[in-house]
C-alpha positions in Angstrom: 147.9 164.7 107.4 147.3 164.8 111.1 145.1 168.0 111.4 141.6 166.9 112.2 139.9 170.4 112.3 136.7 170.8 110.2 138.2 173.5 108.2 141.0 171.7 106.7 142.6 172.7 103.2 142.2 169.2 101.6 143.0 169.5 97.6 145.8 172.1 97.7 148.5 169.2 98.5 147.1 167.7 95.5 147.8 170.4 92.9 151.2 171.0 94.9 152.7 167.4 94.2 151.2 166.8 90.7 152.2 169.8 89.6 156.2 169.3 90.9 156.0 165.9 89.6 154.8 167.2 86.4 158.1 169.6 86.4 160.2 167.0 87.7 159.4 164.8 84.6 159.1 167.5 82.1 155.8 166.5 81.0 153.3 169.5 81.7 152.6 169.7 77.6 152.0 166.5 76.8 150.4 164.4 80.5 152.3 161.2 82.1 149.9 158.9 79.8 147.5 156.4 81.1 149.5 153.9 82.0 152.1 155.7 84.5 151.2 157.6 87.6 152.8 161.1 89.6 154.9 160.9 92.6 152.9 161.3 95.8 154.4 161.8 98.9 151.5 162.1 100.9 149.8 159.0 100.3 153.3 156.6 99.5 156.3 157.8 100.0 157.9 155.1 97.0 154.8 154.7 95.1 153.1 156.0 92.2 149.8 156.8 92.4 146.9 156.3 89.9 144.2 158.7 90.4 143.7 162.1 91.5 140.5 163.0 93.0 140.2 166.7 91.6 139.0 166.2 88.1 141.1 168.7 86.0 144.4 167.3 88.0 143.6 164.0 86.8 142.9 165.4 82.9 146.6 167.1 83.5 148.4 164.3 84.3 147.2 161.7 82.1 147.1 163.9 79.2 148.9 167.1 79.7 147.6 170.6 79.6 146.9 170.5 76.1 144.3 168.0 76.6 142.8 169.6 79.4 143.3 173.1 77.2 140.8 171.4 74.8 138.6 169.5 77.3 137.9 173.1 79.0 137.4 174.8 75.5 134.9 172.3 74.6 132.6 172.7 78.4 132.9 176.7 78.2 131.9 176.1 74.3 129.0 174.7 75.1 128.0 177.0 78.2 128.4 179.7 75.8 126.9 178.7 73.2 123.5 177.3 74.6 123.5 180.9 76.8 123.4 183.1 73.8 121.8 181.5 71.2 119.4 178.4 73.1 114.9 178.9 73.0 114.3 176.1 75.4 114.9 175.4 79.2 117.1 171.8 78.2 119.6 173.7 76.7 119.4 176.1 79.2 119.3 174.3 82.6 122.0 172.0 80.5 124.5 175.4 80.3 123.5 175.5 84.2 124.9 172.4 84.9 127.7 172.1 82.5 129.0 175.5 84.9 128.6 173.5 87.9 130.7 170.8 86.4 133.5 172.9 85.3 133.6 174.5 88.5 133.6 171.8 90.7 136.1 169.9 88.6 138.6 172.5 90.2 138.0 170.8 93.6 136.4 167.5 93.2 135.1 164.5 90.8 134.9 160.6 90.5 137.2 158.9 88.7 136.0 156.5 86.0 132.6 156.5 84.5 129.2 156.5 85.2 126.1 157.9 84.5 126.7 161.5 85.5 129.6 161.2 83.0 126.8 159.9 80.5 124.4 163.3 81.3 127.6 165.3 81.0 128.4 164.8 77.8 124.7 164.6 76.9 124.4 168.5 77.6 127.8 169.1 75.7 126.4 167.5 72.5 123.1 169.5 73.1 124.2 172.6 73.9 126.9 173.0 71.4 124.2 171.8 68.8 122.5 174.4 66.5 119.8 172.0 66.0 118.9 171.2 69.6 119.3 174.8 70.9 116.8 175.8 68.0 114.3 173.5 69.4 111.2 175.4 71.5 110.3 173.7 74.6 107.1 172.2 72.9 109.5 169.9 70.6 111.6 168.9 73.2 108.4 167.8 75.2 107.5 165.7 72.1 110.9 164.8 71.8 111.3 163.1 75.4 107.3 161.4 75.3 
């Protein structure tokens, strides 16, 4: 891309040529699989390519919108869950950042893991747990010392 203002659209070329390669092959159910990538003709014009830098795109094509139907289900879950029904702050703050995950995994995200992957799915076990949103704050302090 050879526009250098500040202001640039950088992600909707992304969903664009996943998306058409995702038509092209017929596979929008059921994902390209881990071991193939999606034409892109912005980065190689006879290449596959791998990754995807916007989270959910990646979930798409590696496993199809059912996965990612199921992957989102379980985050909103959780959000939901530990908003209605949670007595301490963990759960809480955890429902907090678990919305700030799923939002920004519309525009950006690291592929592979690491430890924010690790707190991630921390706060989805918590918050979609009836026994750790029934904790009060005290019992999570004594849990954590």
């Amino acid at each position: 891309m050879e526009n250098e203002k500040i202001g640039v659209d950088t992600r909707t070329f992304l969903y664009t040529e996943l998306l058409t390669d995702l038509n092209q092959k017929k596979a929008f159910w059921e994902g390209l699989g881990i071991a193939q990538g999606y034409n892109s003709f912005y980065f190689f014009k006879n290449k596959t390519r791998d990754v995807n830098e916007v989270h959910f795109l990646h979930l798409l094509f590696r496993g199809g919108s059912l996965w990612l139907f199921f992957y989102m289900a379980i985050i909103i879950y959780s959000i939901f869950y530990a908003i209605k029904f949670s007595k301490n702050y963990l759960c809480l703050g955890g429902s907090i950042m678990l919305s700030g995950y799923f939002l920004a995994g519309f525009i950006c995200d690291i592929n592979g893991f690491n430890f924010i992957h690790v707190i991630i799915f921390f706060f989805i076990a918590a918050c979609s747990s009836n026994k750790w949103t029934q904790l009060s704050n005290s019992n999570v302090l004594r849990l954590i010392k």
